[in-house]
C-alpha positions in Angstrom: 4.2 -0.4 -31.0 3.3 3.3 -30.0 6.3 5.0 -28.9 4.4 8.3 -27.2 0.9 8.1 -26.0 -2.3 10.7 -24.8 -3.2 9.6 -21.6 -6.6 12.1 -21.7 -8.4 14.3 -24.5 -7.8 17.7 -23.2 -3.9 17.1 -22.0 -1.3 19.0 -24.0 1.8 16.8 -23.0 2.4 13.3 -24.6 3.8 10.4 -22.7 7.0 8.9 -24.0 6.7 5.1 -24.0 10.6 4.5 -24.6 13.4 6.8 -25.3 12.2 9.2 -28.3 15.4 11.2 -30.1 15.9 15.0 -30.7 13.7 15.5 -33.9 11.0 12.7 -34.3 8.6 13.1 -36.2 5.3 13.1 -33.2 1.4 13.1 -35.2 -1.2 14.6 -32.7 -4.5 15.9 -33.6 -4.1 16.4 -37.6 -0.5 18.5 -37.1 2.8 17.3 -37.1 6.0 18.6 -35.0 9.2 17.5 -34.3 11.0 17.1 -31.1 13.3 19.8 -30.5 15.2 17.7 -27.6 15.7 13.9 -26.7 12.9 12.7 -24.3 13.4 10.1 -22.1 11.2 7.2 -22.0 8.6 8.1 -19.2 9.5 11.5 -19.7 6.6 14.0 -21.1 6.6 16.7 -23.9 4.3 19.7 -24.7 2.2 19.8 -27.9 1.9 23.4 -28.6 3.8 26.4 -27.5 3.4 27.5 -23.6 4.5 31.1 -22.1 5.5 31.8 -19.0 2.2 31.3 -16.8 1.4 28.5 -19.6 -1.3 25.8 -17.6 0.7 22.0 -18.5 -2.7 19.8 -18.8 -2.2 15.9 -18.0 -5.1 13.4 -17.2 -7.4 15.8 -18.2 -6.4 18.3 -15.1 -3.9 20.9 -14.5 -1.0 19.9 -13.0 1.8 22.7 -13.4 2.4 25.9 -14.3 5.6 26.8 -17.1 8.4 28.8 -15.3 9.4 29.7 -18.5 8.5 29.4 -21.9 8.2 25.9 -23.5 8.3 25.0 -26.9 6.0 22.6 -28.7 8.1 19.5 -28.8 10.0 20.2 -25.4 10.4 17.8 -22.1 9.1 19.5 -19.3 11.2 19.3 -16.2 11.3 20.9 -12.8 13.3 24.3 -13.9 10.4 24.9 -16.5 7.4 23.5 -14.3 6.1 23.9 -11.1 3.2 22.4 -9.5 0.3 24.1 -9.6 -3.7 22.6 -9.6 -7.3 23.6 -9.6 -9.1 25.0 -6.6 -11.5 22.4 -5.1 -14.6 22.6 -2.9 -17.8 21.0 -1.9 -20.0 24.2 -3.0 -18.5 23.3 -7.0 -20.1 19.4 -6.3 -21.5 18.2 -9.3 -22.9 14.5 -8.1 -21.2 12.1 -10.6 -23.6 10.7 -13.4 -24.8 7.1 -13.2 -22.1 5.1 -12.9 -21.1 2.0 -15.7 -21.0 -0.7 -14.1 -18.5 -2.7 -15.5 -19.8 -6.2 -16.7 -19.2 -9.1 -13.7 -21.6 -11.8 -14.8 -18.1 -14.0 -15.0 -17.5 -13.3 -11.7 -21.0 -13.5 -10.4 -20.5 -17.5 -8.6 -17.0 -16.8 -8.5 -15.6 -18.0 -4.8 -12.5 -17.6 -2.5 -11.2 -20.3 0.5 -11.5 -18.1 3.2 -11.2 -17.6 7.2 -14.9 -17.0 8.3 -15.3 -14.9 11.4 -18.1 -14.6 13.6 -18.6 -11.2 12.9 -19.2 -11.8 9.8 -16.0 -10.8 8.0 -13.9 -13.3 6.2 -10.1 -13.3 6.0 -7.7 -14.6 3.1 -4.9 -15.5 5.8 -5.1 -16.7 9.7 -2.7 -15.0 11.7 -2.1 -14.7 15.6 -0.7 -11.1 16.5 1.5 -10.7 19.5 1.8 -6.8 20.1 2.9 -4.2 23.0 1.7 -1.4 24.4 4.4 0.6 24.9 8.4 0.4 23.4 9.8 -0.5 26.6 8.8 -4.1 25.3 10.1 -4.2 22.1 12.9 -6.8 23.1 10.0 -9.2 25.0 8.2 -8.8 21.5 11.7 -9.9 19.4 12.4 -12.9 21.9 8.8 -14.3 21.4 9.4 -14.1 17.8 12.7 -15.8 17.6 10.8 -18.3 19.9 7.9 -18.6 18.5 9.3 -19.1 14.4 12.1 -21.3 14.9 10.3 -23.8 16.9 6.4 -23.6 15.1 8.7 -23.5 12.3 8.2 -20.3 10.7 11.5 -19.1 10.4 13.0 -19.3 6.8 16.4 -20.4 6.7 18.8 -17.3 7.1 21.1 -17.2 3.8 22.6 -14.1 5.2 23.9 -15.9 8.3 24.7 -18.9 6.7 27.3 -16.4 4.4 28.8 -14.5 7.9 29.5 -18.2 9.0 31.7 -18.5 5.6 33.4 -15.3 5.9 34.0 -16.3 9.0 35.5 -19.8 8.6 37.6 -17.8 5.6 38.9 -15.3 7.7 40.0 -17.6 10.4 41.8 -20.4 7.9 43.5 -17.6 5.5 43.2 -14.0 7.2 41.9 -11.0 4.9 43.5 -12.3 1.6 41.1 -15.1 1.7 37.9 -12.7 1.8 38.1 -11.3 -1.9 37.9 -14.2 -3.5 34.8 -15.2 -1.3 31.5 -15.5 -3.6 28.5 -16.1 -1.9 26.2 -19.2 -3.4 23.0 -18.2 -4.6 19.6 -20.4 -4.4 17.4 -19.8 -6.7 14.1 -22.1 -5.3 11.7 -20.8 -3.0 12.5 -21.5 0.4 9.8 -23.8 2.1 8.4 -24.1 5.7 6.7 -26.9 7.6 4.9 -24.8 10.6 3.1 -27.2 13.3 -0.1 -25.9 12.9 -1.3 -25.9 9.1 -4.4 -23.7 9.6 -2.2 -21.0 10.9 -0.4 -18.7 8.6 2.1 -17.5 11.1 2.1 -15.4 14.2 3.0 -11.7 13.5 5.0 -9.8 16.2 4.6 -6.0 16.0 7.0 -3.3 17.6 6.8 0.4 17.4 8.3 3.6 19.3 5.2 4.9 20.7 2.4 4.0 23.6 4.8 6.9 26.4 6.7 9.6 26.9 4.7 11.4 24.0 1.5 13.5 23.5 -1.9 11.7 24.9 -3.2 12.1 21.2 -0.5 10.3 19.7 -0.7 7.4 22.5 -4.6 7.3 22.2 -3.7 6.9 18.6 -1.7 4.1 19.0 -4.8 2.1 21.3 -6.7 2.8 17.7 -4.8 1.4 15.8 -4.3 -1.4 17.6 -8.3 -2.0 18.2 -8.2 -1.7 14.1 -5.7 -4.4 13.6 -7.4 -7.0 16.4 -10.6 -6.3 14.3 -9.1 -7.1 10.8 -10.4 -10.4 9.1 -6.7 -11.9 9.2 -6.2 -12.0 12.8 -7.2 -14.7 15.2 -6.4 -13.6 18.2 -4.0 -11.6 20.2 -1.3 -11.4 22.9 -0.8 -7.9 24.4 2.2 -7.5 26.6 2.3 -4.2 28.6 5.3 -2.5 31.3 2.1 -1.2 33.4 3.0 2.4 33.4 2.7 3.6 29.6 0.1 6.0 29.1 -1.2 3.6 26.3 -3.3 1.1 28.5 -5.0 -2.8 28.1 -8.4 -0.6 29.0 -7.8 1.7 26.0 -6.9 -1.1 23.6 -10.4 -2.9 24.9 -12.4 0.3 24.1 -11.0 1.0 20.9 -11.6 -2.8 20.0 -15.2 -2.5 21.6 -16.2 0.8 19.5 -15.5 -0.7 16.3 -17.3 -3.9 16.9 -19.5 -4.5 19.8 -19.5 -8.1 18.8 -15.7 -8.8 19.4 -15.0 -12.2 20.5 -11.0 -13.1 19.6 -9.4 -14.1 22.3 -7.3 -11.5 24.3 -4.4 -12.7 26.0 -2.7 -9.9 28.5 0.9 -9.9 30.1 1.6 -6.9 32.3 5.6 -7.0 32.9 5.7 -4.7 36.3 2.5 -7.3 37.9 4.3 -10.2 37.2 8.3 -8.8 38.3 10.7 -10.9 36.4 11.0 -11.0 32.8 11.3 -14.5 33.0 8.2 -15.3 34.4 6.1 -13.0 32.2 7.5 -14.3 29.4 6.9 -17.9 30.6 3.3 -17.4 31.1 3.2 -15.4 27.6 4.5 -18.4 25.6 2.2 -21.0 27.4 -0.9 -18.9 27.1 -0.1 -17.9 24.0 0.7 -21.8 22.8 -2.5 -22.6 23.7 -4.5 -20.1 21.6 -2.2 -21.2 18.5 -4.2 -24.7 18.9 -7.6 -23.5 19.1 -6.3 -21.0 15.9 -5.2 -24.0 14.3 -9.2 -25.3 14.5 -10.7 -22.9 12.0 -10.5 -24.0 8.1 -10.9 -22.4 4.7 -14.3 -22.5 3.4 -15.9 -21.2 0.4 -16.8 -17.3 0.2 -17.9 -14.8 -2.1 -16.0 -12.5 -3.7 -18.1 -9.6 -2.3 -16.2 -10.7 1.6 -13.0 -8.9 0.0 -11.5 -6.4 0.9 -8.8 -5.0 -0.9 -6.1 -1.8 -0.4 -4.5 0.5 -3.4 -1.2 1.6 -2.9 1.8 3.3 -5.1 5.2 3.4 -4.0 8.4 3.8 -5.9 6.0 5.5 -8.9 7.6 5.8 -12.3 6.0 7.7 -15.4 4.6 4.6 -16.0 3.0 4.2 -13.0 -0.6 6.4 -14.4 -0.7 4.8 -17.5 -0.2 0.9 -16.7 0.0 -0.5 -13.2 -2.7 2.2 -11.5 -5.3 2.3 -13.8 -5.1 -2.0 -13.9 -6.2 -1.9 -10.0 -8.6 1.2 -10.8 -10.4 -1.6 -13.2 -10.0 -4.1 -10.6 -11.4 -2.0 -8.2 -14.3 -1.3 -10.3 -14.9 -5.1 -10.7 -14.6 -5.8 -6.8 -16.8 -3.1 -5.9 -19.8 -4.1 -8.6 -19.6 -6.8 -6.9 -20.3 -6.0 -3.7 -16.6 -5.9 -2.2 -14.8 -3.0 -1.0 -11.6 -1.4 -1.6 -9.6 1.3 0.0 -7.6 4.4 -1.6 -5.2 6.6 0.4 -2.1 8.6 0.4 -4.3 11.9 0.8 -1.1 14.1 0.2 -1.4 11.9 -3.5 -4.2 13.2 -4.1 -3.6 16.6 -4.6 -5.1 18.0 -7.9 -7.7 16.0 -8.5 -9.9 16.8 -4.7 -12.9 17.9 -7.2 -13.2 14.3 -9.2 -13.2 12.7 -5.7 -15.8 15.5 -4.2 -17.9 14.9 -7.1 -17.6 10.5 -6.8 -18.9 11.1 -3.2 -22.2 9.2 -2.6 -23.3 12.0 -1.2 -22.5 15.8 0.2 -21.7 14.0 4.1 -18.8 12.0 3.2 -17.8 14.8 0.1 -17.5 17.5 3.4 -15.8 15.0 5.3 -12.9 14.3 2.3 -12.7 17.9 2.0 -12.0 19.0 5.8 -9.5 15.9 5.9 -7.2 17.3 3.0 -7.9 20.8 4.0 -6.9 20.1 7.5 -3.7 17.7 6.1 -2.6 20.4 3.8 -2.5 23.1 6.5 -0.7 21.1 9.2 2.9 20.4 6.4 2.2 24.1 5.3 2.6 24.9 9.0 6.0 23.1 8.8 7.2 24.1 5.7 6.1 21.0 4.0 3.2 21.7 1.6 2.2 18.6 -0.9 3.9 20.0 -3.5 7.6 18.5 -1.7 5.8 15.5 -2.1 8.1 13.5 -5.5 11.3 11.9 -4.4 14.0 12.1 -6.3 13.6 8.8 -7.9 9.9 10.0 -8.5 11.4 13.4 -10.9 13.8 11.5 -12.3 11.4 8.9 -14.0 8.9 11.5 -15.1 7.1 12.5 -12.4 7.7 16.1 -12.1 4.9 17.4 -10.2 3.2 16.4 -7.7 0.0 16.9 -9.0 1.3 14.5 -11.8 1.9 12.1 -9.7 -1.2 12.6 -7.6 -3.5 12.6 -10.6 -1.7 9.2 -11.7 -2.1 7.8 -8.5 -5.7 8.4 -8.3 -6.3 5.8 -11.1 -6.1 3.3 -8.8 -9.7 4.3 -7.3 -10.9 3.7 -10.6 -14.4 5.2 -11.3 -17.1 3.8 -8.9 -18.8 6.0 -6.8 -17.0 6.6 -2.9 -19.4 4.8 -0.5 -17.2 6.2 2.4 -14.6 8.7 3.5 -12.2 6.7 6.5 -10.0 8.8 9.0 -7.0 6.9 10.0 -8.0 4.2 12.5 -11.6 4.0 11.2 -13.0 0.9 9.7 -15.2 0.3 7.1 -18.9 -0.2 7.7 -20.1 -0.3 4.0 -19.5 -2.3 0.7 -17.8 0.0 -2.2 -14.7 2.3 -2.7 -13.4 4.2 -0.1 -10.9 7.2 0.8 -8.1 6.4 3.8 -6.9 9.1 5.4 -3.2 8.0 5.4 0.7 9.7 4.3 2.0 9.0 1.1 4.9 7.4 3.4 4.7 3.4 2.0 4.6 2.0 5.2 2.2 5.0 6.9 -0.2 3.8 4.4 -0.6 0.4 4.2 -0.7 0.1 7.8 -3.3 2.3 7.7 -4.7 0.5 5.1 -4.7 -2.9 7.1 -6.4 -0.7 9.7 -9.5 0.0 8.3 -10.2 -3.7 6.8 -8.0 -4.4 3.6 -6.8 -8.1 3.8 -5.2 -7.8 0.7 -3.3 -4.9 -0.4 -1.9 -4.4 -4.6 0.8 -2.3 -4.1 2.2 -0.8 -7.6 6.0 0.1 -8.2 7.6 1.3 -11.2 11.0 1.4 -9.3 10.7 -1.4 -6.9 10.1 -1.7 -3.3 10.0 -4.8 -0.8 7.6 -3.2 1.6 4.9 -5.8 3.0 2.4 -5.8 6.1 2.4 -8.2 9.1 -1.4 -9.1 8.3 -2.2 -8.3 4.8 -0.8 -10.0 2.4 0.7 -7.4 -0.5 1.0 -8.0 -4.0 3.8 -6.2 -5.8 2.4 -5.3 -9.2 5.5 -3.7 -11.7 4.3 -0.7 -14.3 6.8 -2.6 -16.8 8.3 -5.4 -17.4 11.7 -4.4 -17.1 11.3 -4.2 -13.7 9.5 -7.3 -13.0 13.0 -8.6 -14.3 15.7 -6.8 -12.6 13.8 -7.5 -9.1 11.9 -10.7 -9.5 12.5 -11.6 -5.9 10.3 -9.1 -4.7 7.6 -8.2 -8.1 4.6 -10.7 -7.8 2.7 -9.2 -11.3 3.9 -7.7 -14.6 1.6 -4.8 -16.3 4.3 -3.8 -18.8 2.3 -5.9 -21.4 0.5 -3.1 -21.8 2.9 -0.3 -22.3 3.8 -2.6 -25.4 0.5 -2.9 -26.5 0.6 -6.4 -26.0 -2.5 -6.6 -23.6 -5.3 -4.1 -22.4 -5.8 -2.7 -19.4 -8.8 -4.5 -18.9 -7.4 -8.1 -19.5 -4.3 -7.3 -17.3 -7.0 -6.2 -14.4 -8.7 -9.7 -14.7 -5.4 -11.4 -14.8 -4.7 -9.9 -11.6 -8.0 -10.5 -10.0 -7.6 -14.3 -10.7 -4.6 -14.2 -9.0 -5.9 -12.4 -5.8 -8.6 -15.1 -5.9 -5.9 -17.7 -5.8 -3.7 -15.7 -3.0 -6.8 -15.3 -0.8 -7.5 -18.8 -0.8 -4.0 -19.6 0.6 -2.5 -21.1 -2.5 0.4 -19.3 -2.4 2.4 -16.5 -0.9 3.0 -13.2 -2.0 7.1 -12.2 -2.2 7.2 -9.8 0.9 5.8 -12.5 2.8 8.6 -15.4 1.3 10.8 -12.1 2.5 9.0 -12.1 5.8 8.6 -8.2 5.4 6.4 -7.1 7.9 6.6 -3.7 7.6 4.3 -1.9 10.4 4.4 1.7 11.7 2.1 4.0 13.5 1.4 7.9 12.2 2.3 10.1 14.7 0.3 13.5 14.1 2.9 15.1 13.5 3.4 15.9 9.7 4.7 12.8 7.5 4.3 13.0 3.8 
């Protein structure tokens, strides 16, 4: 097994793969040299004396600047590096050369059991989405759900309750004394459902604090997003419920669905709170018309489609220094595969992708969509610097503290995920895709900002990579949890779907790992199983308010 490893030609910091001692012996480009320090696994170390002003080189671009001077064998860290990266622009395009295609002649017939929409598009799940305009109905929203799951059968059994019961019952038989010695049971099996209507993977309820009492752009915003979500491939239909006096109204929701697709025919189903008076009897007619769209949901069936009808997000969250060199360059293959085939696959977090704006210029299909990337990050960048909150605050602590100590670091990791196609498109938040291929999101780094703006523009599956762990999920696309080691995939198997630590041991390629993982998207898009965040029911959903979010 390697225990450091060169992630790119021209980088002059080494990766450690597991925790290297103060002077090993490291062998890079004919010379030898000895750590003068211990390095942390995940941690990286320079390879030839840096001064003050030194340029710290990693995935082939810069990434930081030396605060100090650095010795060959030494850990850089944030009191001797800050982030620093190259200037980008669309004058320095040079249009990428002809792009290897990476063989897909075993995927070629390859299929998926699908939802097939009218429109064309085709879902891998078959969800109803009950949703309101404004905040003022978040509590209608929560008592249709807890309605809705526990008598379609939806609802999981509540462990968590079940153990409040026991406490409970302890407290009352013994008083306090009894609590300590209390140990909650723990069941190991996957809970299991029997819903009513088999067709129907489950009806999602969305709430949100937006749609008054804010800017128009913000509540406009929310109508967008909203017409996204109704035009996704994994929603059936949908039951709006309004108060009537929001500035976010059912007519904006119906143009914003309209201008994305002209051929929109899910059904609508529309409650206004302050037409009908009580709460009772909007909610009354809200369950019965929204019963009855279940059973025409329940109609449509799987059938066979091919694998150019998916569509599939990239996400990193809880990144480790693992996170570039395992898990994100697996979906960056992936990617590849899906979009040789005629799929399409969506790559955000624009504050993530600071450092490496001249690659992604250059993948551009052509100069429109590279000036269209460009004024999006340029415009981004200027609106946290306005704040105070330029992209270089972007690593969490959790982020430094396993390696990623810049964020063009962890940017120029995170890109791998878009692997190396060409970018068909460049998406502003809210914007759906019109064309096959990779494409850029405008979305925050924020986890959940992301993949909801990911499920926004078409994803109906989303790989999500985590070195550190995170139960984050969407109410509509399914999200696979894919760990950068296998360490993790132990200590948090309850939420971790996929393992790529093989290949930090060198015990698979990233190439095999990637095809492992496309097999099983195959399988989760033809409703074999269900992803962990969905066992967890986490349906994480929340708009992005223009104001900065990072």
């Amino acid at each position: 097994m390697h225990t450091y490893l060169s992630v790119h030609p021209k980088d002059n910091v080494l990766v450690a793969l597991q925790n290297l001692p103060k002077g090993t012996k490291i062998d890079f480009n004919g010379r030898s040299f000895e750590l003068v320090m211990d390095i942390p696994a995940k941690h990286k170390f320079v390879t030839e004396d840096l001064p003050t002003g030194g340029h710290v080189t990693m995935y082939g671009v810069l990434v930081g600047k030396a605060t100090q001077p650095i010795q060959t064998g030494e850990q850089v860290t944030t009191f001797n590096l800050k982030h620093d990266s190259d200037e980008y622009s669309v004058k320095k395009r040079k249009p990428q050369l002809e792009w290897h295609i990476p063989d897909v002649s075993k995927w070629e017939n390859r299929t998926f059991m699908g939802y097939h929409r009218s429109d064309g598009q085709v879902g891998t799940a078959n969800y109803w989405l009950v949703l309101p305009l404004v905040f003022c109905e978040n509590r209608n929203i929560l008592k249709l759900k807890d309605a809705f799951d526990k008598a379609l059968g939806y609802a999981f059994p509540d462990i968590y309750l079940q153990q409040t019961q026991e406490l409970v019952q302890l407290f009352k038989a013994q008083g306090s004394e009894g609590l300590s010695e209390y140990t909650p049971g723990y069941n190991s099996e996957k809970p299991t459902i029997q819903p009513l209507f088999p067709n129907l993977d489950g009806i999602k309820f969305l709430t949100h604090e937006s749609g008054c009492g804010e800017n128009n752009q913000d509540s406009a915003l929310l109508a967008a997003l909203f017409g996204a979500y109704a035009n996704n491939a994994n929603v059936a239909g949908i039951t709006v419920l309004s108060l009537g006096c929001q500035k976010t109204q059912f007519e904006d929701l119906t143009q914003e669905i309209k201008s994305r697709n002209p051929q929109f025919d899910k059904p609508i189903l529309f409650y206004e709170q302050q037409s009908y008076g009580t709460e009772f009897e909007m909610l009354s007619a809200a369950i019965k018309g929204t019963f009855q769209g279940l059973i025409e949901a329940n109609k449509s069936e799987r059938r066979p489609a091919p694998l150019s009808k998916l569509n599939i997000g990239l996400k990193c969250g809880g990144s480790d220094g693992f996170s570039g060199i395992s898990a994100n360059p697996v979906l960056g293959h992936l990617s590849d595969i899906v979009v040789a085939l005629g799929g399409r696959t969506y790559l955000a977090e624009f504050p993530e992708l600071c450092g490496v704006e001249q690659e992604l210029i250059d993948r551009c299909v052509d100069e429109e969509k590279a000036q269209k990337f460009e004024t999006l990050m340029r415009d981004y960048a200027a609106k946290a610097e306005a704040v105070g909150a330029g992209f270089d605050m972007n690593p969490s602590a959790g982020n430094i503290k396993d390696g990623l100590i810049t964020d063009a670091i962890k940017s120029a990791g995170a890109a791998k995920k878009g692997g190396t196609a060409p970018i068909a498109d460049v998406l502003n938040y809210t914007e759906v895709s019109k064309v096959p291929g990779l494409h850029l999101v405008c979305t925050p780094g924020n986890d959940v900002l992301a993949t909801t703006g990911q499920a926004a523009s078409g994803a109906t599956i989303t790989l999500f990579t985590t070195g550190l762990g995170t139960p984050t999920g969407n109410p509509i696309c399914p999200m696979v949890k894919v760990a950068t080691n296998t360490k993790l995939a132990q200590k948090m198997s309850d939420i971790i779907d996929f393992d790529c630590g093989p290949i930090i041991i060198g015990e698979k390629t990233i190439e095999q790992t990637a095809e492992d993982l496309l097999d099983y998207c195959i399988d989760l898009a033809s409703g074999k199983f269900k992803t962990k965040a969905q066992l967890l029911g986490q349906d994480d959903f929340m708009p992005w308010k223009r104001g900065v979010s990072l």
